[in-house]
C-alpha positions as CSV (number, residue, x, y, z in Angstrom):
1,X,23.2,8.9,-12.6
2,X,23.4,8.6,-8.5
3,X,19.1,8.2,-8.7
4,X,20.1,5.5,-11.3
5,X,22.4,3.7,-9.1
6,X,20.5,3.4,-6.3
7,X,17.7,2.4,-7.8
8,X,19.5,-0.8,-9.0
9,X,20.8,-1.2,-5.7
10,X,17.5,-1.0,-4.2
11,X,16.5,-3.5,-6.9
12,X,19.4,-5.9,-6.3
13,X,18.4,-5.2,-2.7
14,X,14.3,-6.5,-3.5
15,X,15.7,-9.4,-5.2
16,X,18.0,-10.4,-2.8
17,X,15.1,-10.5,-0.2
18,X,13.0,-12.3,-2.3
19,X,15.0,-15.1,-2.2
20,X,15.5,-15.1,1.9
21,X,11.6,-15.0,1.3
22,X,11.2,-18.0,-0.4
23,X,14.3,-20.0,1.9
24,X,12.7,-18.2,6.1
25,X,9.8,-19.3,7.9
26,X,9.2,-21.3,11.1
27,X,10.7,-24.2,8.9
28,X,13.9,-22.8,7.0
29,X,13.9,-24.8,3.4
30,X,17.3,-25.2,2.3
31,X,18.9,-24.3,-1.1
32,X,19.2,-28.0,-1.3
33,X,15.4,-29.0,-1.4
34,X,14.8,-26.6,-4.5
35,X,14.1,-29.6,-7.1
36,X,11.0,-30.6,-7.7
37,X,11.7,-34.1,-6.5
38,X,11.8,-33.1,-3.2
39,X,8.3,-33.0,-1.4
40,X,9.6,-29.3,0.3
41,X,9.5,-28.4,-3.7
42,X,5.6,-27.6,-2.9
43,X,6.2,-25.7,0.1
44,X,8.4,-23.3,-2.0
45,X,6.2,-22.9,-5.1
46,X,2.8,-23.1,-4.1
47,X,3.0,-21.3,-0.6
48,X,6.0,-18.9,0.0
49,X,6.6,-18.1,-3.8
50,X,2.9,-16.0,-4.4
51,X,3.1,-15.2,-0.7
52,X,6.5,-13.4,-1.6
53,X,5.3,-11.9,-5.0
54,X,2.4,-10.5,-3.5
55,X,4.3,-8.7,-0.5
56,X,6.5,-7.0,-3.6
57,X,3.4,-6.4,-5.4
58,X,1.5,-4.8,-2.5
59,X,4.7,-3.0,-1.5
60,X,5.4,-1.0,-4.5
61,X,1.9,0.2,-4.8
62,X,2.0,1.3,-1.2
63,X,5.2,2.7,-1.8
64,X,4.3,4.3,-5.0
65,X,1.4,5.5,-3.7
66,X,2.5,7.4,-0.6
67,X,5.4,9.0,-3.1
68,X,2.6,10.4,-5.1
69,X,0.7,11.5,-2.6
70,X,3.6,13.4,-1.1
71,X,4.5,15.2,-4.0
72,X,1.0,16.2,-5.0
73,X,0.1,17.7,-1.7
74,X,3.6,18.4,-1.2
75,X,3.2,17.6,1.9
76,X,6.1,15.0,3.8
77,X,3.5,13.8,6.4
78,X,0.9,12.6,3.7
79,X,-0.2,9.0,3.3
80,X,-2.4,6.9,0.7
81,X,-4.9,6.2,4.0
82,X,-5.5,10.0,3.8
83,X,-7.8,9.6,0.8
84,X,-10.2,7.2,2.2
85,X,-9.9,4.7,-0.2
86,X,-8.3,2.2,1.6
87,X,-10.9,2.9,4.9
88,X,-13.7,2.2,1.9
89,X,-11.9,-0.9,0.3
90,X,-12.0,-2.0,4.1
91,X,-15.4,-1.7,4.9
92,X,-16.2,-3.8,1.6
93,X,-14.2,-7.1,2.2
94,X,-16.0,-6.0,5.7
95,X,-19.1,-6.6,4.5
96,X,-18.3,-9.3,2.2
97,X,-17.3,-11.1,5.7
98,X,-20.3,-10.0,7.5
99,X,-22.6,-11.4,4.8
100,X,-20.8,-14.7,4.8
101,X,-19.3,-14.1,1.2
102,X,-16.1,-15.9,2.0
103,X,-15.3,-17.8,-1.5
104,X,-11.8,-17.2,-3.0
105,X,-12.9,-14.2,-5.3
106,X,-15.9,-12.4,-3.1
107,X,-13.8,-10.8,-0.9
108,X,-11.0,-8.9,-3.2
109,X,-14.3,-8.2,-5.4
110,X,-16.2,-6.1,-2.4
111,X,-12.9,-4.6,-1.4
112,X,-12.7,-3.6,-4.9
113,X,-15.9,-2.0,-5.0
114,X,-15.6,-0.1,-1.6
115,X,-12.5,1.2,-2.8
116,X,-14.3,2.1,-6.5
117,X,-17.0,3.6,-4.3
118,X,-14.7,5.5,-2.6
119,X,-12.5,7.2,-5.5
120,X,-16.8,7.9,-7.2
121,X,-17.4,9.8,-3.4
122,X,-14.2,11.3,-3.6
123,X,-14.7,13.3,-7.4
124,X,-18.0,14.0,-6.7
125,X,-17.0,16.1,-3.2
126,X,-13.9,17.5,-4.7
127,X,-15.8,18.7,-8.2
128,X,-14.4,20.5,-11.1
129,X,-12.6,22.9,-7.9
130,X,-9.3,21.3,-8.0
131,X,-8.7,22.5,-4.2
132,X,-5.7,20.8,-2.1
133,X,-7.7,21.9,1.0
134,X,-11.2,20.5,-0.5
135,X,-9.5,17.6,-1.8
136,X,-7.8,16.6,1.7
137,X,-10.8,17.3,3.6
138,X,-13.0,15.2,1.1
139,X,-10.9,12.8,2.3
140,X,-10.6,12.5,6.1
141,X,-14.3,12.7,5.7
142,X,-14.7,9.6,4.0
143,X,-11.9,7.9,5.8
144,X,-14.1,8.9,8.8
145,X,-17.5,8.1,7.7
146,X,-15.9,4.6,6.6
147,X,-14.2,3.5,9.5
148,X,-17.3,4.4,11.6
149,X,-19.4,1.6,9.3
150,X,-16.8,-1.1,9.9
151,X,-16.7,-0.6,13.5
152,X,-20.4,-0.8,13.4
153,X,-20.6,-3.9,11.1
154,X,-18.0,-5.2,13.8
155,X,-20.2,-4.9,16.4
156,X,-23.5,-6.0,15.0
157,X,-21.6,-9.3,13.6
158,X,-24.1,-12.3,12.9
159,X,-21.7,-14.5,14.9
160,X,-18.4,-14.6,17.1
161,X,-16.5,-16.3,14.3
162,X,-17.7,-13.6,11.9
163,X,-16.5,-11.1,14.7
164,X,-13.3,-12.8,14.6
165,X,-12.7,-13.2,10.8
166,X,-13.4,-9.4,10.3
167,X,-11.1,-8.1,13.2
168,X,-8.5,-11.1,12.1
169,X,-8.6,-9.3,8.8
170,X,-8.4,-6.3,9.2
171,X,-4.7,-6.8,10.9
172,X,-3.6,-7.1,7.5
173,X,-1.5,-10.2,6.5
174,X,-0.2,-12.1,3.3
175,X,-1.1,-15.6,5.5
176,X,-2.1,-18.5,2.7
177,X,-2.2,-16.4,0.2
178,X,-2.0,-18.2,-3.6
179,X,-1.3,-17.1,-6.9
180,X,-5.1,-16.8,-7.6
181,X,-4.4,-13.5,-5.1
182,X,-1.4,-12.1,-7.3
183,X,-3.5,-12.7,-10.1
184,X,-5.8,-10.1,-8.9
185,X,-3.8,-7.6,-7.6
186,X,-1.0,-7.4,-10.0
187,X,-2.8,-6.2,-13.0
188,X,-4.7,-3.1,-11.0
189,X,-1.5,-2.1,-9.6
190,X,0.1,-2.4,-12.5
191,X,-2.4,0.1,-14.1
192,X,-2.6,2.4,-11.5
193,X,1.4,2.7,-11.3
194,X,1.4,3.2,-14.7
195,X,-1.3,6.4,-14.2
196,X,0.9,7.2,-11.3
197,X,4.2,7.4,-13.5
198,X,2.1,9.7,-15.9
199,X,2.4,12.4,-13.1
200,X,6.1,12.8,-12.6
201,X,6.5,15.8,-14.6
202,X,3.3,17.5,-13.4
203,X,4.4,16.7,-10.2
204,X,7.6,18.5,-10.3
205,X,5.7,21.5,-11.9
206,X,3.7,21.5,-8.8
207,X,6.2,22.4,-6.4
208,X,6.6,26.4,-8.4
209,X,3.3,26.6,-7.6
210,X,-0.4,26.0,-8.2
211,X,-0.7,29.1,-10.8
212,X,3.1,28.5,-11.6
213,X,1.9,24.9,-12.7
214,X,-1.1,26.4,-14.6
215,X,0.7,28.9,-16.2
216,X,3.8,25.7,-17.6
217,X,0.4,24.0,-19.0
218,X,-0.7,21.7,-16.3
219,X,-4.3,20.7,-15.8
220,X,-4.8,20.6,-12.2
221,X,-8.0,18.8,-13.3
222,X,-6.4,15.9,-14.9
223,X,-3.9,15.6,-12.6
224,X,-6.0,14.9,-9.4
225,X,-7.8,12.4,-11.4
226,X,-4.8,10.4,-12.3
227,X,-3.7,10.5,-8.6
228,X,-7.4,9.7,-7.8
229,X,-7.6,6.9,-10.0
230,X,-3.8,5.5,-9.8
231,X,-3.8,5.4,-5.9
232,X,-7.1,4.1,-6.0
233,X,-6.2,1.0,-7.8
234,X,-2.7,0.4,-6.1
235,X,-4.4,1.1,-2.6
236,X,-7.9,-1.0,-3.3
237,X,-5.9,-3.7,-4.9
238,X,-3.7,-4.1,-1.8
239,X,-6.2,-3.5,0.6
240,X,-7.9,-6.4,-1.3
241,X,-4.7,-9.1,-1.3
242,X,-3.6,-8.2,2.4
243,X,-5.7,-5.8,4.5
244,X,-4.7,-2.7,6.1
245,X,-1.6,-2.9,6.2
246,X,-0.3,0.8,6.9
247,X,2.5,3.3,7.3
248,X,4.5,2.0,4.4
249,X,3.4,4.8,2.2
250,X,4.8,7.1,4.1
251,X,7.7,6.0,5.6
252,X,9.6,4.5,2.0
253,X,9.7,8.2,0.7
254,X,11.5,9.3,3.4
255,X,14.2,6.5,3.4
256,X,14.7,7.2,-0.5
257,X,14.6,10.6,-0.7
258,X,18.1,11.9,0.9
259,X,19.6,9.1,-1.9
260,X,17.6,10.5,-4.8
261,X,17.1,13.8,-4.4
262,X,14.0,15.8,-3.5
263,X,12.2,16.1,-7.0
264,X,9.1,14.5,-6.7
265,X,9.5,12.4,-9.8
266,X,12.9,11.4,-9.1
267,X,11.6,9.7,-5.9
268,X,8.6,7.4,-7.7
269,X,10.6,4.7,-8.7
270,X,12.9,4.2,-5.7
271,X,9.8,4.3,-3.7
272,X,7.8,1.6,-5.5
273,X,11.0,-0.5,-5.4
274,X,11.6,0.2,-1.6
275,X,8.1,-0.6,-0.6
276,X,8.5,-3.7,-2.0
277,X,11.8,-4.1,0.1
278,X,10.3,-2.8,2.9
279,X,7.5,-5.8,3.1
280,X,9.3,-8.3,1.5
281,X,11.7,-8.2,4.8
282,X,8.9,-7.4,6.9
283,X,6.9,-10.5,6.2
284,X,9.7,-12.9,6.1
285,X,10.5,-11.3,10.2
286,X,7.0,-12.1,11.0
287,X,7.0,-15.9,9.4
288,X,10.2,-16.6,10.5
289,X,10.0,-14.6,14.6
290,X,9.8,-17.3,17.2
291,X,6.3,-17.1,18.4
292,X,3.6,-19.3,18.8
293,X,1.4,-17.6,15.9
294,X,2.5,-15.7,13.2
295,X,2.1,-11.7,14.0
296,X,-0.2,-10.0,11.5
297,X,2.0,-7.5,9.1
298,X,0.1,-4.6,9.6
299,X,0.7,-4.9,13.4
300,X,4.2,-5.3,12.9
301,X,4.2,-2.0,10.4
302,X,2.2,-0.2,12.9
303,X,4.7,-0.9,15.6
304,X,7.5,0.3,13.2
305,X,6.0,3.3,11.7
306,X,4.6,4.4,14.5
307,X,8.1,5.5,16.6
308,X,8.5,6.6,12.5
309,X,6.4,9.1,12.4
310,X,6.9,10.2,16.1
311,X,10.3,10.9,14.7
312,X,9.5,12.7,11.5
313,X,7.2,15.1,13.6
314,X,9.8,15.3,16.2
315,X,12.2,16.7,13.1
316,X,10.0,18.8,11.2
317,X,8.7,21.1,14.9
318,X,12.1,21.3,15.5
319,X,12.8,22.8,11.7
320,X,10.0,25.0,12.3
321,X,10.9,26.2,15.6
């Protein structure tokens, strides 16, 4: 009943900021304008409305995501990056602007595929085995052997503006953004947060116990595969909409789990509604800060999960101390 609670809170919460979404920016839009007679009508619908929908979108599945993560390799520290399928989504809509594919759907395509890719690289290294340690490993590997081909395809660039586009990019922002963009990314998270949801009770299985779990009739097969798959699509989805835009994955779970409990499945839900908080408010403090550009989101995340994590590793040395 309290998880219930504060999940409508949170949700009252999302909606709430949704709204200041649609009103902040370096022009405020007043409620007064919201007619469509009024020319600022357009401003509202076709530029802050999908821009606001798609920072909720991209939120939940980060959110989601890094919940998921947590509770499969039960540990607090671990984030969707860790898989290396958002490094490989990267390196595609990297190549995409290398090559010149620019046009409205090439770039969410070869993110798409990098991140696909990625989750193909991922099964094949992990196997039939199963293993946490394999699994993780598999992972920083291909996080590692992506990252290095981006920075290369950075520095071998065709041009300076191609240079500029990819490193622009990767900053990760929701910046003119349409609804052609939550078109594409709202199904594929959609379906991976529904594989992800599948998980909850295995999840909570997990924490008795890898042969605990086996013994209560989990697969450990099946299960990696649905994380595999469901984090995939929520993380190559919003790789493909925004860029890399980081730490939200792990941060969220930590904000919702001393409201909800610390049952892996209890905290899914809050966190897929709190991620979507979380960057709802974020992008409507970057649109609306008083600079002279508009700072990239995932700069702004990075600069507020970093002192984040500093803090969670702070806490947990001291625990084991």
């Amino acid at each position: 009943m309290r998880a219930a609670r504060f999940n409508l809170l949170l949700l009252l919460g999302l909606v709430a900021a949704m709204l200041l979404s649609l009103i902040a920016g370096k022009v405020w839009v007043p409620l007064s304008a919201w007619n469509q007679g009024d020319p600022r009508w357009l401003i509202i619908m076709e530029l802050r409305a999908p821009r606001t929908v798609l920072a909720a979108v991209v939120g939940a599945g980060l959110g989601l995501s890094g919940a998921a993560m947590q509770g499969y390799l039960r540990n607090p520290l671990a984030d969707p990056g860790l898989f290396g399928v958002s490094a490989g989504a990267a390196l595609g809509a990297v190549v995409s602007l290398f090559f010149g594919y620019t046009a409205s759907w090439f770039l969410p395509a070869f993110a798409l595929t990098g991140a696909a890719a990625s989750m193909a690289l991922l099964a094949l290294l992990v196997g039939r085995s199963g293993s946490l340690i394999v699994f993780t490993l598999a992972g920083v590997i291909l996080s590692s052997v992506a990252g290095s081909m981006t920075a290369l395809a950075i520095s071998l660039a065709p041009t300076p503006f191609a240079t500029s586009q990819i490193v622009t990019w990767l900053m990760g922002a929701l910046t003119d953004r349409s609804w052609d963009d939550v078109a594409i990314a709202l199904p594929i998270i959609g379906v991976g947060a529904l594989l992800l949801a599948m998980t909850a009770r295995a999840l909570d299985t997990l924490t008795l116990g890898t042969s605990a779990a086996r013994s209560m009739g989990v697969d450990p097969l099946r299960l990696q595969l649905l994380i595999v798959i469901g984090v995939g699509l929520c993380v190559g989805a919003s790789v493909a909409a925004a860029g890399i835009i980081g730490f939200v994955g792990l941060m969220v779970p930590h904000l919702v789990r001393p409201f909800v409990g610390h049952r892996p499945s209890a905290v899914l839900v809050p966190s897929a509604i709190g991620g979507g908080l979380l960057l709802v408010l974020a992008d409507s403090l970057v649109r609306a800060a008083p600079t002279v550009s508009e700072l990239r989101l995932g700069i702004a995340m990075s600069m507020l999960g970093g002192p984040f994590f500093l803090v969670l590793l702070l806490r947990m040395r001291r625990g084991l101390a």
